[in-house]
C-alpha positions in Angstrom: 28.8 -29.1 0.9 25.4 -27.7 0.6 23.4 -30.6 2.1 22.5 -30.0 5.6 22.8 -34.0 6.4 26.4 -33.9 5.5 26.7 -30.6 7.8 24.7 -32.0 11.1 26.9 -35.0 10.8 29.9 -33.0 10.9 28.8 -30.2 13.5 27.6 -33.8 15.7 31.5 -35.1 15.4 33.3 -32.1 15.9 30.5 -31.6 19.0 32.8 -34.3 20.9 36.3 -34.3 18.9 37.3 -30.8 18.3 35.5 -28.7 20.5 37.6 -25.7 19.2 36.4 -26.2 15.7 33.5 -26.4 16.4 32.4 -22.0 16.1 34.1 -21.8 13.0 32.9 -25.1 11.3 29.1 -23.8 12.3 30.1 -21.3 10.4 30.5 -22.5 7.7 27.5 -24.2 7.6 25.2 -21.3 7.6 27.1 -19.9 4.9 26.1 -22.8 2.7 22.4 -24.2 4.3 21.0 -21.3 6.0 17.9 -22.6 6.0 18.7 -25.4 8.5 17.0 -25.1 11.5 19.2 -27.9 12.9 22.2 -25.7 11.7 21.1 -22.9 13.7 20.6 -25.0 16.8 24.3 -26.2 16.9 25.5 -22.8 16.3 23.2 -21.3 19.6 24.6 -24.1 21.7 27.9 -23.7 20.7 27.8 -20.1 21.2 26.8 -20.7 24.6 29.4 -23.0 25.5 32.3 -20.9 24.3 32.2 -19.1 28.0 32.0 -21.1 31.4 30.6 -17.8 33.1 27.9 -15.7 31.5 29.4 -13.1 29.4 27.7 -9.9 28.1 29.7 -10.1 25.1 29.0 -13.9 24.8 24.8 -13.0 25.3 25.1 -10.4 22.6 26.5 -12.7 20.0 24.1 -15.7 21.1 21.0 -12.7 20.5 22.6 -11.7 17.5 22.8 -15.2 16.1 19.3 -15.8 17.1 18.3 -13.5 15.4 20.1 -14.0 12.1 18.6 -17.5 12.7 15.0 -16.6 12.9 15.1 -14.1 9.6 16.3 -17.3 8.0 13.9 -19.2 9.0 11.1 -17.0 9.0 8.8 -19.2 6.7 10.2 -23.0 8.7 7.7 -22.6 11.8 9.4 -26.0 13.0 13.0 -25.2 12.1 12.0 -21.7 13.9 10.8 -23.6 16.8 14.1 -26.0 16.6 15.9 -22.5 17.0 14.2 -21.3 19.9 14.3 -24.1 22.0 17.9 -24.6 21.8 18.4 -20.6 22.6 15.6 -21.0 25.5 18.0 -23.8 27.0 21.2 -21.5 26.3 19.8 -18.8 28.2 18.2 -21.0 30.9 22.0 -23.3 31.6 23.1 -19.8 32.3 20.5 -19.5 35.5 18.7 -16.6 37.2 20.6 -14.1 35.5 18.4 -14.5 31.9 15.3 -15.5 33.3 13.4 -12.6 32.2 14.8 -13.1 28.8 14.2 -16.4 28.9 10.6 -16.0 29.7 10.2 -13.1 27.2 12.2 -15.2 24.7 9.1 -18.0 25.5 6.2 -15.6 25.2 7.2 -13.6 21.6 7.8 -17.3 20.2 4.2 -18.4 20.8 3.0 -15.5 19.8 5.0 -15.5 16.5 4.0 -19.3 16.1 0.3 -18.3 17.0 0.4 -15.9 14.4 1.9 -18.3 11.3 -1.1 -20.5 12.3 1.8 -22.6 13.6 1.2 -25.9 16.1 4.1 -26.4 18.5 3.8 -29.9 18.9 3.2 -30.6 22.7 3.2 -27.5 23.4 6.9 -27.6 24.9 7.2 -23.8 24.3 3.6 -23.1 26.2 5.2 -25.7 29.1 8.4 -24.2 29.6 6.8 -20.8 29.6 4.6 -22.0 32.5 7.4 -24.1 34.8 9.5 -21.3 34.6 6.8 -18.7 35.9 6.6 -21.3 38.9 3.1 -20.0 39.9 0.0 -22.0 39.4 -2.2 -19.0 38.5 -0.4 -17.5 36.5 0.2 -20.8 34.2 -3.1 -21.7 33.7 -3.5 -17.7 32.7 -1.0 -18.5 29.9 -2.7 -22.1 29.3 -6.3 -20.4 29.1 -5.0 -17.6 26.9 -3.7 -19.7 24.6 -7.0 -21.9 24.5 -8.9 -18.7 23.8 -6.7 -16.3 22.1 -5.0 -18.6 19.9 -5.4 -19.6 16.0 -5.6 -23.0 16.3 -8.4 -24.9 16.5 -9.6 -25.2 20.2 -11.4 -28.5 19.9 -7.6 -29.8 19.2 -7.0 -32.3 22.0 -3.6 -32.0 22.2 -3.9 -28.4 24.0 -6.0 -29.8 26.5 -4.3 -32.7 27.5 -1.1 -30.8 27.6 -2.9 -27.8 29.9 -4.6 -30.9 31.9 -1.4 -32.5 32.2 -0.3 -29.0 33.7 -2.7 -29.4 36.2 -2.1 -33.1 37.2 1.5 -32.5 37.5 1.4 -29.1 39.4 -1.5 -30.6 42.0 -4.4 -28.6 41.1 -7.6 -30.2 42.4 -9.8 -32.6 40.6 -12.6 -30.3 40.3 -10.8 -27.5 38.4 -9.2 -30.4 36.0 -12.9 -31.5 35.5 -13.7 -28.1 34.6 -11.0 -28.3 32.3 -12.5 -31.4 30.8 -16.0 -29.9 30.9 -14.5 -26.4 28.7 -12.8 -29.3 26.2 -16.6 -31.5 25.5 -18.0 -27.7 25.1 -15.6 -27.2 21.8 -16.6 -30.8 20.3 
């Protein structure tokens, strides 16, 4: 078939019926709808189950298929995104041994999505980027960069409540969140 629908449905059955045939269906699927972000995502996560331990070989195919994935979907900034964050949690279920990777993996996609003019909704690439660098300082480095450097608009609210929400949840102090909210009414 060359409708992704009937693809995703079968990739989601053979997820928990035939683990097995699961590599090989994926696939196929590519082959006929490689412009299914969803597609991709299946065939990242299956990759990364096909070893209990992480394998050099295994990390090689899962970058190779990543990128095979993104030429695809070069012009899909939210199938691209779809693909990332399904490689992000490949790398990150295989612990400290990807980190840096991970985190470089994190950084190149909001750049790349920064340049398409692309919005990643919530943020969740900009948040994962940040947890993972587990300092405070250093996230709101990323959080302000983003505010500053980026192309989107910076009166967006969205960005600010997700850096503010940063704040909050990592205990900053409620003068620095009010500066926060202070940089925010400066863009209206």
């Amino acid at each position: 078939p060359v409708a992704d629908v009937l693809w995703k449905d079968y990739l989601k059955y053979l997820e928990f019926a035939s683990q097995p045939h699961l590599l090989n269906a994926c696939k196929r699927a590519l082959r006929n709808c490689p412009y299914s972000g969803a597609l991709w995502s299946v065939y990242v996560r299956s990759l990364s189950k096909k070893e209990a331990v992480p394998d050099k070989a295994v990390n090689e195919e899962l970058n190779a298929a990543f990128e095979q994935g993104k030429a695809s979907l070069q012009h899909s900034p939210h199938e691209y995104r779809q693909l990332v964050l399904s490689m992000a949690h490949s790398l990150r279920l295989s612990g400290d041994i990807y980190k840096s990777q991970y985190e470089e993996l994190l950084q190149n996609s909001i750049k790349e999505m920064n340049k398409q003019q692309a919005l990643d909704p919530e943020h969740r690439l900009t948040s994962l980027l940040v947890v993972s660098m587990g300092d405070l300082e250093k996230g709101k480095l990323v959080w302000e960069s983003l505010l500053v450097d980026s192309s989107i608009d910076a009166a967006y609210s969205g960005t600010w409540v997700s850096y503010y929400d940063y704040l909050t949840r990592h205990g900053d102090s409620f003068e620095t969140r009010r500066d926060v909210f202070d940089k925010y009414r400066h863009y209206l």
